[in-house]
C-alpha positions in Angstrom: 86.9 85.6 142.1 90.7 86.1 140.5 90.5 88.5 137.5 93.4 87.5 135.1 95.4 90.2 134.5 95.2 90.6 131.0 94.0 93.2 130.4 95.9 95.2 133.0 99.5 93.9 131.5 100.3 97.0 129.6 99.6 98.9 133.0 101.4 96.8 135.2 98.6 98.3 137.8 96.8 96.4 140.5 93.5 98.0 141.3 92.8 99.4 145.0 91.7 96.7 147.2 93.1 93.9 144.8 97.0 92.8 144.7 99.0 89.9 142.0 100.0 86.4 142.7 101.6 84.3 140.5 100.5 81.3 140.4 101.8 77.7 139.5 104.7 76.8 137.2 104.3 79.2 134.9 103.8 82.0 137.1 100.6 82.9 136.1 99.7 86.7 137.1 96.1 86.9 138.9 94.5 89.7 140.6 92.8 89.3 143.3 90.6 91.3 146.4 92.4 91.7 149.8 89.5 90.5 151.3 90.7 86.6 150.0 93.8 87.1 152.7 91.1 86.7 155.8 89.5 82.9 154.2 91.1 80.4 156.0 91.1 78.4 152.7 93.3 80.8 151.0 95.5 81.1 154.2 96.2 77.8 153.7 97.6 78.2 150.2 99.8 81.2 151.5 100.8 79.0 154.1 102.0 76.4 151.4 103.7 78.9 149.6 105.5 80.5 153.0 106.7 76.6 153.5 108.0 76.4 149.6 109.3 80.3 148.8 109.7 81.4 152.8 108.9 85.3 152.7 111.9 85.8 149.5 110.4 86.5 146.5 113.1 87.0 143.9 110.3 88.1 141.4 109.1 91.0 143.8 105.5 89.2 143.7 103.5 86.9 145.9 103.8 83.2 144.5 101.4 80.3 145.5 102.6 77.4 144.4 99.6 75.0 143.5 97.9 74.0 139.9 96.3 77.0 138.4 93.0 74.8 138.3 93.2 74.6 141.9 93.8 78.1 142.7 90.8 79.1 140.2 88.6 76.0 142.6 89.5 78.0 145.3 89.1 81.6 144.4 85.9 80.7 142.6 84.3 79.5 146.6 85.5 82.8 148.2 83.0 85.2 146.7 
């Protein structure tokens, strides 16, 4: 499941064993477990991204570029 980051903004801290994406236009901050990056589903959107963005991220943070609903779809099957 991706925990919006809301209520860690003032921190700006990613819990152990979680780490931000933005996601979609808006960039979108999401925190998310480290255990997503071994679903090949999810590997698929980093691989979209990787196409897009290359491994460059001018904004220091991961960026997957797909529709946030999308990326909640996804998230929401990994748990």
């Amino acid at each position: 499941m991706a925990i919006r980051l809301s209520r860690f903004v003032s921190a700006k801290k990613v819990p152990r064993g979680y780490f931000a994406v933005y996601v979609g236009d808006n960039q979108k901050r999401f925190v998310i477990p480290v255990s997503f990056l071994n679903h090949p589903s999810f590997q698929d959107l980093l691989g979209l991204s990787e196409e897009e963005f290359g491994y460059s991220h001018p904004t220091g943070g991961l960026r997957i570029i797909c529709d946030e609903n999308i990326f909640l779809n996804v998230t929401s099957r990994l748990n």
